[in-house]
Biopython code that builds the backbone (N, CA, C, O; Angstrom):
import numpy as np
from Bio.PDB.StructureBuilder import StructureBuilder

atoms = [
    (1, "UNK", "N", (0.834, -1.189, 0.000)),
    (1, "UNK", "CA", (0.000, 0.000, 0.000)),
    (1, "UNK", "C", (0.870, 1.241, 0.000)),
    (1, "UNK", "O", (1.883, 1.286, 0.699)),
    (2, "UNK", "N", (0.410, 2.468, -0.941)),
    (2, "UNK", "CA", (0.818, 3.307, -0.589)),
    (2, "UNK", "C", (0.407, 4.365, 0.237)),
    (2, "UNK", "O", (-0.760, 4.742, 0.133)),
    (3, "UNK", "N", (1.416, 5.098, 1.312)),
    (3, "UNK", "CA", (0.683, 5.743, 2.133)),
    (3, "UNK", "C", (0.640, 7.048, 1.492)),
    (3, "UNK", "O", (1.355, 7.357, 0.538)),
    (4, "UNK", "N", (-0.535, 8.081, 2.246)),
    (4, "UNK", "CA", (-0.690, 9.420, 1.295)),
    (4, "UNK", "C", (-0.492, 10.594, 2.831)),
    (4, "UNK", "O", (-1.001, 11.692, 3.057)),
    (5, "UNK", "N", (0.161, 10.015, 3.383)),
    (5, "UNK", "CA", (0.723, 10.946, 4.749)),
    (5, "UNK", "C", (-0.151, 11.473, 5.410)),
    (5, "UNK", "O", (-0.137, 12.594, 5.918)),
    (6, "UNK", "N", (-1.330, 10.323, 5.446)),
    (6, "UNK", "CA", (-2.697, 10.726, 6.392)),
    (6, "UNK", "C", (-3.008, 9.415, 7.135)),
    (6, "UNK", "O", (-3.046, 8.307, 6.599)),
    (7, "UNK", "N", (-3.338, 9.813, 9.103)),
    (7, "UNK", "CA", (-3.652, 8.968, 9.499)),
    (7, "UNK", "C", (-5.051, 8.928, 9.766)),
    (7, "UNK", "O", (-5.730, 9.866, 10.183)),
    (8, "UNK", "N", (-5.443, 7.743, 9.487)),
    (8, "UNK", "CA", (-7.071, 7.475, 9.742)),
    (8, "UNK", "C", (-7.216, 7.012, 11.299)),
    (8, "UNK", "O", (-6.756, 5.912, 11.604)),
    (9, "UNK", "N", (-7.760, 7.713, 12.160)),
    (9, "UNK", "CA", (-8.235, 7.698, 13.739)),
    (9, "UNK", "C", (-9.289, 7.419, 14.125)),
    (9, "UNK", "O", (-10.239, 8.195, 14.234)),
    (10, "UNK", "N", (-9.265, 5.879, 14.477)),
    (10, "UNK", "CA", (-11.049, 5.566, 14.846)),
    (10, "UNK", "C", (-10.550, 5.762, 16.480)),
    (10, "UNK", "O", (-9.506, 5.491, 17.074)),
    (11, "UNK", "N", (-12.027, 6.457, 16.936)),
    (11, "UNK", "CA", (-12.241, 6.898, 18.325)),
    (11, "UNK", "C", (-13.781, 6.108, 18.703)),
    (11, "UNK", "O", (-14.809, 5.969, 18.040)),
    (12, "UNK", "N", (-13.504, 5.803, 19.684)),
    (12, "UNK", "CA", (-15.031, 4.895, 19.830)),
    (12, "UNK", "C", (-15.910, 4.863, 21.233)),
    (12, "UNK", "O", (-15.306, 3.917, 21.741)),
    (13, "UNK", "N", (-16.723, 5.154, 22.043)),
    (13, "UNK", "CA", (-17.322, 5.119, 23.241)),
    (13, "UNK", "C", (-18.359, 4.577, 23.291)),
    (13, "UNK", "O", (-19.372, 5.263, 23.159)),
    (14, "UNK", "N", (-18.481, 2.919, 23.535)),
    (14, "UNK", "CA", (-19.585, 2.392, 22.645)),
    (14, "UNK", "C", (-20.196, 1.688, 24.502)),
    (14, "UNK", "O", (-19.526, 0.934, 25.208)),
    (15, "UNK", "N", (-21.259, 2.118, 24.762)),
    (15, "UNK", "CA", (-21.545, 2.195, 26.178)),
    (15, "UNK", "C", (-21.602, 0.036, 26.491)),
    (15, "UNK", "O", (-21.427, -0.876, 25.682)),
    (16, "UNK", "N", (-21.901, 0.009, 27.911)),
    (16, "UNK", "CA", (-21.516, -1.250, 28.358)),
    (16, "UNK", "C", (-22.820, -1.947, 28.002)),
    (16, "UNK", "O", (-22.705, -3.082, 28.465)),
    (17, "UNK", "N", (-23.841, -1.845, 27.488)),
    (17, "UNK", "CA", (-25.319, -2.540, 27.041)),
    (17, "UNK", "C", (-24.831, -3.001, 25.521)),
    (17, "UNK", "O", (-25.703, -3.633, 24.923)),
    (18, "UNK", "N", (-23.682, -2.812, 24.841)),
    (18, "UNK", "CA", (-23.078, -3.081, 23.736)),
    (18, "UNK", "C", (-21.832, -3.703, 23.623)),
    (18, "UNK", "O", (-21.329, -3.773, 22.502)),
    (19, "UNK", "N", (-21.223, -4.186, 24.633)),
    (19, "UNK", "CA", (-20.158, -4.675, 24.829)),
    (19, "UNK", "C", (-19.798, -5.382, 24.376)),
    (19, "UNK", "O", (-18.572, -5.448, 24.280)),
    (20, "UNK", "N", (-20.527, -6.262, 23.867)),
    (20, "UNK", "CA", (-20.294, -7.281, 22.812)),
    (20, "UNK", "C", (-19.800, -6.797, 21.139)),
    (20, "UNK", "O", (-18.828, -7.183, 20.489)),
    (21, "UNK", "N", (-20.767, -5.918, 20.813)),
    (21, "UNK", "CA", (-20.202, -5.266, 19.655)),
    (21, "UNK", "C", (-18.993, -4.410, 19.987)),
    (21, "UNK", "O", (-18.196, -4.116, 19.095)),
    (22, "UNK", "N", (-18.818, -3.977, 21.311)),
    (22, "UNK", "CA", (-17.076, -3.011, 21.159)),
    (22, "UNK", "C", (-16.509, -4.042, 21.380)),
    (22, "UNK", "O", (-15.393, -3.733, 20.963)),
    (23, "UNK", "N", (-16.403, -5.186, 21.767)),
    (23, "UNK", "CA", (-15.489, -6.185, 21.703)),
    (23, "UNK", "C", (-15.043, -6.665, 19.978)),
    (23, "UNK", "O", (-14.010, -6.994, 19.395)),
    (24, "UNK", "N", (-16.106, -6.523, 19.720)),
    (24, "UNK", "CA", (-16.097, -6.850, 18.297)),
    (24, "UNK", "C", (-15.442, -5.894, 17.146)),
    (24, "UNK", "O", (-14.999, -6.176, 16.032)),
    (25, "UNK", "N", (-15.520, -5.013, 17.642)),
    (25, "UNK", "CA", (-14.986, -3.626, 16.893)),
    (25, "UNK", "C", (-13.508, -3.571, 16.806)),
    (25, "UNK", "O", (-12.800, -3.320, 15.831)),
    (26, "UNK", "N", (-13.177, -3.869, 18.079)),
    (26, "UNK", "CA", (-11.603, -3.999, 18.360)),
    (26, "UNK", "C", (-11.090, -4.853, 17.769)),
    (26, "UNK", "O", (-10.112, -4.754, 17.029)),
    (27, "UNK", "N", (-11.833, -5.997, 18.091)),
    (27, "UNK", "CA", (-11.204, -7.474, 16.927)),
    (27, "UNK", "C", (-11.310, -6.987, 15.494)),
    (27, "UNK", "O", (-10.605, -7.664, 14.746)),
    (28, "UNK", "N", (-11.996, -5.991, 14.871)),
    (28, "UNK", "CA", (-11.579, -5.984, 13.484)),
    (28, "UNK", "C", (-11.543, -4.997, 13.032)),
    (28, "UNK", "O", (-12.019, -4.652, 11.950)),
    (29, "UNK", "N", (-10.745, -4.137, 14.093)),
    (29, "UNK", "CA", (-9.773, -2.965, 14.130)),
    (29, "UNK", "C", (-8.535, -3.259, 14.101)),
    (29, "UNK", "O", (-7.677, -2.555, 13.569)),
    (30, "UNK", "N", (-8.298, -4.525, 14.778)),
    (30, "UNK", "CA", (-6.546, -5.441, 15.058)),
    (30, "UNK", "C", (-6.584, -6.385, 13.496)),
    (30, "UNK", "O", (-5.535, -6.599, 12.889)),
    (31, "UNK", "N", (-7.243, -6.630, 13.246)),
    (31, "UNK", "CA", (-7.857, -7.266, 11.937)),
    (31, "UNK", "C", (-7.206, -6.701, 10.593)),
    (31, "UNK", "O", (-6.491, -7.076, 9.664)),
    (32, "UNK", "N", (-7.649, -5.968, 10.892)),
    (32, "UNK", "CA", (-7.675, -4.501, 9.645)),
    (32, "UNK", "C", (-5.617, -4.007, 9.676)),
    (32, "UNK", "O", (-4.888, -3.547, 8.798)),
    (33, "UNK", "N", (-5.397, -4.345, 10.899)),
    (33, "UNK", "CA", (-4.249, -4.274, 10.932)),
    (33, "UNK", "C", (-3.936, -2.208, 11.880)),
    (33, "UNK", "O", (-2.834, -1.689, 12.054)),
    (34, "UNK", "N", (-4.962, -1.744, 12.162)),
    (34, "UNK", "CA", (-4.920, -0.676, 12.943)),
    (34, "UNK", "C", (-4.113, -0.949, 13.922)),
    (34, "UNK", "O", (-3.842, -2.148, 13.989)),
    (35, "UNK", "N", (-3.268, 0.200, 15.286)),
    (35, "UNK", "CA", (-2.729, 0.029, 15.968)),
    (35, "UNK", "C", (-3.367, 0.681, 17.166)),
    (35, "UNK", "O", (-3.966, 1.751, 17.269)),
    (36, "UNK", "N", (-3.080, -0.243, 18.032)),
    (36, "UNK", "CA", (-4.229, 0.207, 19.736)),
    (36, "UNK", "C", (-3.382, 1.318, 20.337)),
    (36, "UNK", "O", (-2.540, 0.965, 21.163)),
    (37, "UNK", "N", (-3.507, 2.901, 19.975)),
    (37, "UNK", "CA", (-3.059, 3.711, 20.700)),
    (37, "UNK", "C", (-3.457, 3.942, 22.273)),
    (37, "UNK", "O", (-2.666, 3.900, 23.216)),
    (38, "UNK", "N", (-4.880, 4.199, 22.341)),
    (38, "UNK", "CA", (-5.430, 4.144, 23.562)),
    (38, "UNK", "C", (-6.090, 2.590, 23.167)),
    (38, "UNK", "O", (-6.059, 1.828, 22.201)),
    (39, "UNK", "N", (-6.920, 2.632, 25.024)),
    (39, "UNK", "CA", (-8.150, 1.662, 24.673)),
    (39, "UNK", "C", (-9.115, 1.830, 23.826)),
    (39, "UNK", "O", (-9.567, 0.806, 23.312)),
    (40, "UNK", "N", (-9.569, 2.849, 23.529)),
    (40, "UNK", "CA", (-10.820, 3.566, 22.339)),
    (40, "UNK", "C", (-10.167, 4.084, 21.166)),
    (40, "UNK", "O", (-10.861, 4.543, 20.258)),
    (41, "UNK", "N", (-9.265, 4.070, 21.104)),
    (41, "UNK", "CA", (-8.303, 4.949, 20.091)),
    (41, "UNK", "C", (-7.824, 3.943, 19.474)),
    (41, "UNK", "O", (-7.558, 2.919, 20.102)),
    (42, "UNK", "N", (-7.650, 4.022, 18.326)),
    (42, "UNK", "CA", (-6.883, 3.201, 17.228)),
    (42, "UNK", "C", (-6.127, 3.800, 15.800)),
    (42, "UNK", "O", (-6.866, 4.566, 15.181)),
    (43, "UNK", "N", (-4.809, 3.583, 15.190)),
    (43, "UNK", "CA", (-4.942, 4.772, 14.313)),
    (43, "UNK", "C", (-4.159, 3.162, 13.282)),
    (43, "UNK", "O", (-3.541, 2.107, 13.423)),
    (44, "UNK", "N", (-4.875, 4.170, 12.169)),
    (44, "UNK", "CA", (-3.905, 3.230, 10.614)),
    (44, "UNK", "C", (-3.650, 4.461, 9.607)),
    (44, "UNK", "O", (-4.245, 5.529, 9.469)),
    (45, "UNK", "N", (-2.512, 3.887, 8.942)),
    (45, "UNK", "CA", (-2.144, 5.246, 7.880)),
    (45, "UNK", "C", (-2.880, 4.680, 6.305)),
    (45, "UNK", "O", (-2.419, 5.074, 5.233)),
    (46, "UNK", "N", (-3.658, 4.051, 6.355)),
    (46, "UNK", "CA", (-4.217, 4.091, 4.972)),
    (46, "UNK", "C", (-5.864, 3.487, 5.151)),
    (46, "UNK", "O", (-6.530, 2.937, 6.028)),
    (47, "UNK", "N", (-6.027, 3.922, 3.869)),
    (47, "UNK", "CA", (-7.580, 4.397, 3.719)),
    (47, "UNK", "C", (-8.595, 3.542, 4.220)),
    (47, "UNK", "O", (-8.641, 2.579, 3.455)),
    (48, "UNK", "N", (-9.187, 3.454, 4.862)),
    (48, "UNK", "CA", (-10.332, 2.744, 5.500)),
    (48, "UNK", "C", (-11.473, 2.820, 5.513)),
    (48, "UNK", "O", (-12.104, 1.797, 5.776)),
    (49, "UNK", "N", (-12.180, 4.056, 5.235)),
    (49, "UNK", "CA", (-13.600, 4.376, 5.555)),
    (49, "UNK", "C", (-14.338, 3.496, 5.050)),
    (49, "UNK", "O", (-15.435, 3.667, 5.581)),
    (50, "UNK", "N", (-14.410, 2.519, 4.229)),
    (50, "UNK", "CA", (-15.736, 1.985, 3.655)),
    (50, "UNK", "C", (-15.280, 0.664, 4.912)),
    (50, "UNK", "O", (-16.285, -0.045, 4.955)),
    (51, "UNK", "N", (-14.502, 0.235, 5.639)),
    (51, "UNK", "CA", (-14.068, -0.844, 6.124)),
    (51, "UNK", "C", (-14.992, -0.589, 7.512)),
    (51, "UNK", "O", (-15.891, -1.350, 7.868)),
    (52, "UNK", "N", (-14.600, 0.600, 8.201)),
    (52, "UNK", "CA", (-15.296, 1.270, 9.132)),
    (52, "UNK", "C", (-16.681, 1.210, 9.083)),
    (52, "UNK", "O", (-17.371, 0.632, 9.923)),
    (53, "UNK", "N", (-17.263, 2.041, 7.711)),
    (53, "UNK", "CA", (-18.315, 1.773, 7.690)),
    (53, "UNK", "C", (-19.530, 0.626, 8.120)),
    (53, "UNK", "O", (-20.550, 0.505, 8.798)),
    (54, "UNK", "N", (-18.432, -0.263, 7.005)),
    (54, "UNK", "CA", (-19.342, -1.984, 7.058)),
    (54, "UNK", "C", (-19.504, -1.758, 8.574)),
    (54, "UNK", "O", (-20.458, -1.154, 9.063)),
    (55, "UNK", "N", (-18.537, -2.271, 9.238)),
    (55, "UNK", "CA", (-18.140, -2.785, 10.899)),
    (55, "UNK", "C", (-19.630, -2.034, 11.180)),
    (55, "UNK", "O", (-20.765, -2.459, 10.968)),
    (56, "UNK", "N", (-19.193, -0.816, 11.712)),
    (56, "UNK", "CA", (-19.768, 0.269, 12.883)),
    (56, "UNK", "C", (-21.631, -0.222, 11.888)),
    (56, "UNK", "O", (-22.423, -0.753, 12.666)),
    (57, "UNK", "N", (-22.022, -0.096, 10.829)),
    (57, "UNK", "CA", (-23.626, -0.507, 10.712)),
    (57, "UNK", "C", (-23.830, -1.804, 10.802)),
    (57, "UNK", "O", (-24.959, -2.218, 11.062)),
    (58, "UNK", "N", (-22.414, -2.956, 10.534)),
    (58, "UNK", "CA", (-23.108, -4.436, 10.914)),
    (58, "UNK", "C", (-23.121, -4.434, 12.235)),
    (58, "UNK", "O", (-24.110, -5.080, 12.582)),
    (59, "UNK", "N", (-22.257, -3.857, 13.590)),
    (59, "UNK", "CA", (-22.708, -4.227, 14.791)),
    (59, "UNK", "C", (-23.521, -3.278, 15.548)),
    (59, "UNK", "O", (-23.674, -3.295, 16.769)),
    (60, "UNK", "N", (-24.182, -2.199, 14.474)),
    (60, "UNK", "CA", (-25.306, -1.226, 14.883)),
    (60, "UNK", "C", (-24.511, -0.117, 15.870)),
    (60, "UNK", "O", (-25.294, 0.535, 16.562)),
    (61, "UNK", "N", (-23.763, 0.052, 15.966)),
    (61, "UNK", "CA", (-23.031, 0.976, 16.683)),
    (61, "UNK", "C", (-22.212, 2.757, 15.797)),
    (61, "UNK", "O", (-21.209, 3.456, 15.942)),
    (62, "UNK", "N", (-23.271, 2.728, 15.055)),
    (62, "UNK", "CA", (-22.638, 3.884, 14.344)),
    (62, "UNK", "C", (-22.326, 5.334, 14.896)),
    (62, "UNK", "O", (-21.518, 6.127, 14.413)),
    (63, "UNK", "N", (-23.228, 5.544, 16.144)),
    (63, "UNK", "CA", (-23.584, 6.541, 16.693)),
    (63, "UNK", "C", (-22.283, 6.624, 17.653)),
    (63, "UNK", "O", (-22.209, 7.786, 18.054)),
    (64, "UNK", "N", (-21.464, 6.013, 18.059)),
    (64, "UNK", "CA", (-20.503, 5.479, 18.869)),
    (64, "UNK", "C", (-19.388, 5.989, 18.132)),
    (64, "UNK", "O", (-18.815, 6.994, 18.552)),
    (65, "UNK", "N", (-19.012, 5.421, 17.090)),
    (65, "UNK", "CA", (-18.196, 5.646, 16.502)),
    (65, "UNK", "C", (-17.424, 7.081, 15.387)),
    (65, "UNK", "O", (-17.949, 7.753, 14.499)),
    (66, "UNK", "N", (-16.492, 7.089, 15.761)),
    (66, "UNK", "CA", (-15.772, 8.475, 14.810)),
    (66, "UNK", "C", (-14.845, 7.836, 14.194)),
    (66, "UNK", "O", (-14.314, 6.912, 14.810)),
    (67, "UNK", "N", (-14.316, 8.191, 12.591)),
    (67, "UNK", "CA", (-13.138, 8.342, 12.000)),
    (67, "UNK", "C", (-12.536, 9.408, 11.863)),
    (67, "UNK", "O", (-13.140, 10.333, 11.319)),
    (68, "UNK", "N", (-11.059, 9.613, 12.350)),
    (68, "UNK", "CA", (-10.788, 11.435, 12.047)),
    (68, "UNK", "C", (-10.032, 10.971, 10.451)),
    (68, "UNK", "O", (-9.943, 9.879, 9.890)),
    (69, "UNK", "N", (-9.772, 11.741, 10.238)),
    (69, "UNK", "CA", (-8.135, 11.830, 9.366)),
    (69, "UNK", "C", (-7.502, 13.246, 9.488)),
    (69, "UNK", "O", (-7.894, 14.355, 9.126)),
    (70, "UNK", "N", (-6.315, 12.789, 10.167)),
    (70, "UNK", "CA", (-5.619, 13.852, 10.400)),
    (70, "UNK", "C", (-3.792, 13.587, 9.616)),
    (70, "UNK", "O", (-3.215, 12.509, 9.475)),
    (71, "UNK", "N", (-3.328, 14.858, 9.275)),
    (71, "UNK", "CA", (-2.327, 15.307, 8.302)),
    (71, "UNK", "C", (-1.358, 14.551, 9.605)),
    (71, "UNK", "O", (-0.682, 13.563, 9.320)),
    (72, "UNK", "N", (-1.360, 15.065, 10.932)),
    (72, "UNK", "CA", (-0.332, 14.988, 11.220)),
    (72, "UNK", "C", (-0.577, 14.419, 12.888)),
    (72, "UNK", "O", (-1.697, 14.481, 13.396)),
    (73, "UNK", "N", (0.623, 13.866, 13.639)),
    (73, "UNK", "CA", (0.453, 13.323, 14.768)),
    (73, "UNK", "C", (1.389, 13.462, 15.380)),
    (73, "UNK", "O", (2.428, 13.665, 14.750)),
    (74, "UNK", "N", (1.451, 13.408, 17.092)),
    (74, "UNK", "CA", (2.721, 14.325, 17.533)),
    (74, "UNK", "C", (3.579, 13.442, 18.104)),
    (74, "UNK", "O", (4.409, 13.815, 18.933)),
    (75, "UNK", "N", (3.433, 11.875, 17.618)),
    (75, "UNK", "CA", (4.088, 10.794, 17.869)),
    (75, "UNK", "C", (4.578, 10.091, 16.714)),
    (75, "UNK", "O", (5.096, 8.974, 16.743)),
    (76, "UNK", "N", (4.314, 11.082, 15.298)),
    (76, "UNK", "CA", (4.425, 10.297, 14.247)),
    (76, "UNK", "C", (5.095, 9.610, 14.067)),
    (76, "UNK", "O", (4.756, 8.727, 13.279)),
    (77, "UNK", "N", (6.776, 9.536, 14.797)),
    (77, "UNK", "CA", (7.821, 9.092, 14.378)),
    (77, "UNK", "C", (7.576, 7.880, 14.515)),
    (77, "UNK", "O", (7.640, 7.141, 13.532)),
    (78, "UNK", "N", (7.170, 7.297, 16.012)),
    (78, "UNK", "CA", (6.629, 5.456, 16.437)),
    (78, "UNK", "C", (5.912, 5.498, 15.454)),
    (78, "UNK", "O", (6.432, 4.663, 14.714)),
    (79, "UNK", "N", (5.248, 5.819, 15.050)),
    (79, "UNK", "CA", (3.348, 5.435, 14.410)),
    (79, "UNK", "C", (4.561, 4.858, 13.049)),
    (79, "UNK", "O", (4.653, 3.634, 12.966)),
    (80, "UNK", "N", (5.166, 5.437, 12.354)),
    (80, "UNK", "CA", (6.007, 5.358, 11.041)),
    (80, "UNK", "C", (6.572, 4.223, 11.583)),
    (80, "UNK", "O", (6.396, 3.247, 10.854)),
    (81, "UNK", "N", (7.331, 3.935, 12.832)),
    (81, "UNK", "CA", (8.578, 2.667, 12.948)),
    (81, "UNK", "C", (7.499, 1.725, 12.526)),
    (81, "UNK", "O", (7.631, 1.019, 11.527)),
    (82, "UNK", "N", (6.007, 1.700, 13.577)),
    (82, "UNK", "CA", (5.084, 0.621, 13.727)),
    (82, "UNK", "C", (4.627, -0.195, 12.338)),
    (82, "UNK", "O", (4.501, -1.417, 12.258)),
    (83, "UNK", "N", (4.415, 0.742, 11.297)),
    (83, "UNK", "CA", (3.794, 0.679, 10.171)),
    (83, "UNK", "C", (4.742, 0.428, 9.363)),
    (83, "UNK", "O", (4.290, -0.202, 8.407)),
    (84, "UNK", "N", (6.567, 0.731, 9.217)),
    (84, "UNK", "CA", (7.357, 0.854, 8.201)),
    (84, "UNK", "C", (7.245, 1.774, 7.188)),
    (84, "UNK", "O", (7.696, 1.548, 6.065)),
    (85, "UNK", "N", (6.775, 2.627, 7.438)),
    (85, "UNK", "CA", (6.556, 3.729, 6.683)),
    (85, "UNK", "C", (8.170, 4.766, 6.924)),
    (85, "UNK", "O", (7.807, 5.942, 6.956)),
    (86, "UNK", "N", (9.229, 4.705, 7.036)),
    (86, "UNK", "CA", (10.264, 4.972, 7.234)),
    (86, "UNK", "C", (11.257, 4.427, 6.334)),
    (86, "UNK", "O", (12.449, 4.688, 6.499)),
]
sb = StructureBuilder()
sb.init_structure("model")
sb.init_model(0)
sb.init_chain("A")
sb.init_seg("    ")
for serial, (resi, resn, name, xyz) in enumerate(atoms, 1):
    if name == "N":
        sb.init_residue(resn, " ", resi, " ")
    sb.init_atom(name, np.array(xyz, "f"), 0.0, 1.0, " ", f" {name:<3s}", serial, name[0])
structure = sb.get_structure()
């Protein structure tokens, strides 16, 4: 893949009556090959949104969920070792 020097940031607060689907979210967030910054936080440097999409409306949790994309990150340098983007 090529990267286009944008990271995609899923952020997620998916309450405990759903736990099953944020369990699920995570598994194919690690899947997808994203990296667990926080516990709710996850970031990947290439394009995802339709991947996101599917997920967050098959386990009904859309309302929960955010994608950012942001230019830049103030840890970029790890995020690059993690990914090989270096």
């Amino acid at each position: 893949k090529i990267w286009d020097k944008k990271w995609r940031i899923v952020v997620f607060d998916i309450p405990e009556k759903h736990k099953k689907a944020r369990e699920a979210i995570r598994e194919c967030l690690n899947n997808l090959g994203f990296y667990k910054f926080q516990k709710s936080v996850f970031v990947l440097p290439f394009e995802c949104s339709d991947e996101i999409d599917f997920i967050t409306e098959y386990f009904n949790v859309r309302s929960y969920v955010r994608l950012i994309l942001a230019e830049t990150m103030d840890n970029e340098l790890h995020l690059k070792k993690i990914f090989n983007l270096l």
